[in-house]
N, C-alpha and C positions, 0 to 999 in steps of 0.2 A: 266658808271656803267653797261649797259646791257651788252655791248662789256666781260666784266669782266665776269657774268652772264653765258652767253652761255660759255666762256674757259671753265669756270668751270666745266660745267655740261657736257664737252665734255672729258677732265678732269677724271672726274669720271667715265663717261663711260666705256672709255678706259680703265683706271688702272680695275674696274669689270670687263674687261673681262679678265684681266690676272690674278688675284687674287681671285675671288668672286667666290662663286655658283652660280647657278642661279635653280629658283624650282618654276613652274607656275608662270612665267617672276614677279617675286620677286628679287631683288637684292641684296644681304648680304654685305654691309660695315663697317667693323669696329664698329658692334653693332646697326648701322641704316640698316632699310630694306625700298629699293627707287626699286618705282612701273615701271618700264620701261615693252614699249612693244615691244617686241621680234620678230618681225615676223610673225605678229597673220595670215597674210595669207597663209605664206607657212606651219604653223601647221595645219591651219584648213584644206587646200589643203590635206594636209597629210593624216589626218583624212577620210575626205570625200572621196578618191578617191578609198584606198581599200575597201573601204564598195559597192560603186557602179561596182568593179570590181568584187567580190564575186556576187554580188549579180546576174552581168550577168551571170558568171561561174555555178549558183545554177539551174540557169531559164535551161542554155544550157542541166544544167546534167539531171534536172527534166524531160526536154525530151526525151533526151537518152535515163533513166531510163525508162519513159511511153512506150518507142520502144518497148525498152528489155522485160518489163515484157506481154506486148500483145503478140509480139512471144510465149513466154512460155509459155501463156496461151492455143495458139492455137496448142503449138506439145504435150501441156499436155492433151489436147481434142481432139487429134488425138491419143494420146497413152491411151488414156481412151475409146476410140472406137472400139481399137485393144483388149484390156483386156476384157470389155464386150460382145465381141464377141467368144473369147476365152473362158471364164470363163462359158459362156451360153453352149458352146459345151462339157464343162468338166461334166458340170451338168445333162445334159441331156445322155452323156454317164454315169456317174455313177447309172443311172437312168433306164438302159436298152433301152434307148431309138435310138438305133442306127440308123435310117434314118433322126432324127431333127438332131442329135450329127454332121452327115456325113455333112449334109448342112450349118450348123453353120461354118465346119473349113473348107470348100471349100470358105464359103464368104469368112471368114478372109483369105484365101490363094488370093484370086482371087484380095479383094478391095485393100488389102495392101501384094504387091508381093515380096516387101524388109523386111517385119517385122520381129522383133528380135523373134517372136513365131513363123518364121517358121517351124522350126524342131520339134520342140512340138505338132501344128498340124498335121504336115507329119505322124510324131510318132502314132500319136492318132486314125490317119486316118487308116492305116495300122492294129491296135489293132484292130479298129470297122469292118474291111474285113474279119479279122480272126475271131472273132467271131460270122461272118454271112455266113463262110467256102466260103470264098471268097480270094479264098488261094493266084490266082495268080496276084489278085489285092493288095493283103496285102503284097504278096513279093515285086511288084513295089514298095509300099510306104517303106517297110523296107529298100531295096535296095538303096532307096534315100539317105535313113537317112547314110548310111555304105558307100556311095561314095560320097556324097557331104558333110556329114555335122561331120567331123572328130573329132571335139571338144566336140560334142554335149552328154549331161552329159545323153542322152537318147541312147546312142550308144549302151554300154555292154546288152542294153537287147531289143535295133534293131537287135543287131546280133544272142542274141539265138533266136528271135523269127525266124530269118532265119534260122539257123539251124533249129529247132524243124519242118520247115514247109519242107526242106530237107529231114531231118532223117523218115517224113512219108510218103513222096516222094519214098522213097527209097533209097534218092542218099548221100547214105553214105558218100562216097569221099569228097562231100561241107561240110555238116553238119559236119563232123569230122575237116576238115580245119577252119572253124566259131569256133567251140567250145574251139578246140589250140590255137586259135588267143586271147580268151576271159580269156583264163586258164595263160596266158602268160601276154596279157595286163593288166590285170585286177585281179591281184591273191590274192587280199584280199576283192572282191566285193561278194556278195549275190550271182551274177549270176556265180560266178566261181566253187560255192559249185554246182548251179542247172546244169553246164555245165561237171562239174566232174562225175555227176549219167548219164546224157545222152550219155557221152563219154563211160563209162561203159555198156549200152547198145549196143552202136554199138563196142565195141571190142566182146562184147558177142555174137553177130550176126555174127560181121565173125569169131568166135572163134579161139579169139587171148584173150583166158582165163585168161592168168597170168597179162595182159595189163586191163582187163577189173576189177581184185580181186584189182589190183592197183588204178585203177580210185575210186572204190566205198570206199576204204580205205584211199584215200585226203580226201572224204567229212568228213569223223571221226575223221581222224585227224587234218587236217587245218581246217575242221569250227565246232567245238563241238558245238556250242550256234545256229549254224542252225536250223531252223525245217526242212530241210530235212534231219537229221541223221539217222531217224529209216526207213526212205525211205533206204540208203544204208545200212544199217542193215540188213535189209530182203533182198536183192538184194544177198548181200553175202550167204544169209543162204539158199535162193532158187538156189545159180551158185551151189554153193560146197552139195547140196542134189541131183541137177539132172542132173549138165552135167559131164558124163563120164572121161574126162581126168583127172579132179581134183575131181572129189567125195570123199567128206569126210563128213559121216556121226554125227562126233562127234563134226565137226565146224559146221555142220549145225544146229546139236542141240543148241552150246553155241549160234548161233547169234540169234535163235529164241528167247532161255531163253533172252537174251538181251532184246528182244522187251517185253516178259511178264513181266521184272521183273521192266525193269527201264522208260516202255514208255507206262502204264497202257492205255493214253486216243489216242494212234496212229490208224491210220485209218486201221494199219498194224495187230494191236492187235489179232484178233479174227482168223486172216489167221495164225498167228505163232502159237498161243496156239491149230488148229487142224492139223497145220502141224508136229509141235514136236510131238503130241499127237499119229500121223502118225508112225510118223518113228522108236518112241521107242516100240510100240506095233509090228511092221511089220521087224523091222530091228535089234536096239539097247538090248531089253530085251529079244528080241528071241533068240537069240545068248544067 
């Protein structure tokens, strides 16, 4: 009878596995559900083993992570070293205070010799010489900036300030080379309107007139929205009142009316309203 017993239930087995589902080792036959256990070791195995595998994977990353983020803690505290060294020398030059200003970007130039603020201090360093007429100290730092640092969004006006410290030098020849450079690279910047009036000066110096009525009339034409327009305003209206070749009277009137009429609060104001005031009592009404 047992003999009989075990066929059966071997039997059974069998035909479940080719017939039956099986669902949390439950057995489906023919309307009976027979409890068999399935393998409980290799499930539980199963079970168990990616959990302990995650779990060393989590431990491995959580170090890695802990690596990662101390590094970044320590170039973030190194780039915050840099910033408040910086920020302290900006401060103190807007401040007038140019001997802290000068010490401040010499440390950051000195402690950190690669920092992404080099050129910004150089820049800055250069500004504080010029205005302590520290002309050929200022030209080194500008010169820096215009041979090493090409990219540097501080350039178009490393370069006028070379030019401008040129053009009082006298040396026409650089400062006109610097300002074509600036007028060409740079022809929709600020410093192309302020490079266009200085250019106009020095054609006016070597009276090369027609070059010079041309410069002052870019800055009115390509930059209206400048504030230096009544600057080349009056530029015009004083070339064509006094110099000889091109004297014209009656354009030197219009560009003065220019400045009374449409640039009321210009620093120009009060020179145009007795210069017209000049020229039609002595020249324009006398006739």
């Amino acid at each position: 009878m047992r003999i009989y017993f075990k066929i059966l239930i071997i039997l059974i087995f069998l035909i479940s596995k080719i017939f039956a589902k099986t669902n949390n080792n439950i057995v489906k036959f023919k309307g009976f559900n027979l409890f068999l256990i399935l393998k409980p070791y290799i499930e539980e195995e199963k079970i168990i083993k990616p959990e302990l595998q995650s779990s060393k994977k989590s431990k491995f990353e959580i170090k890695k992570g802990l690596e990662l983020e101390e590094k970044k803690e320590i170039k973030e505290e190194i780039s915050s070293d840099e910033d408040i060294l910086f920020k302290n020398g900006i401060e103190l030059y807007k401040n007038g205070n140019w001997s802290a200003a000068e010490s401040a970007f010499i440390e950051l130039l000195q402690k950190y010799p690669d920092t992404k603020l080099k050129d910004k201090a150089t820049y800055y360093l250069g500004e504080i010489m010029l205005k302590q007429n520290r002309t050929e100290e200022a030209l080194n730092y500008f010169n820096k900036i215009n041979q090493e640092f090409t990219a540097s969004t501080f350039l178009p006006d490393s370069l006028f300030n070379t030019a401008l410290i040129y053009f009082n030098q006298n040396n026409l020849n650089e400062s006109l080379k610097l300002l074509l450079t600036i007028t060409k690279k740079y022809p929709k910047s600020e410093k192309s309107a302020k490079a266009f009036l200085l250019l106009g000066d020095i054609y006016r110096k070597n009276k090369e007139y027609k070059n010079a009525i041309k410069a002052y009339q870019n800055v009115i034409k390509k930059f209206p929205k400048t504030d230096f327009i009544d600057n080349a305003i009056f530029k015009l209206a004083e070339l064509y009142e006094n110099d000889p070749p091109v004297r014209n009277l009656e354009l030197a009137k219009t560009y003065y009316e220019k400045i009374i009429n449409y640039y009321p609060d210009s620093e120009f104001y009060q020179l145009a309203v007795e210069r017209l005031d000049f020229i039609k009592k002595n020249f324009l009404e006398f006739k």
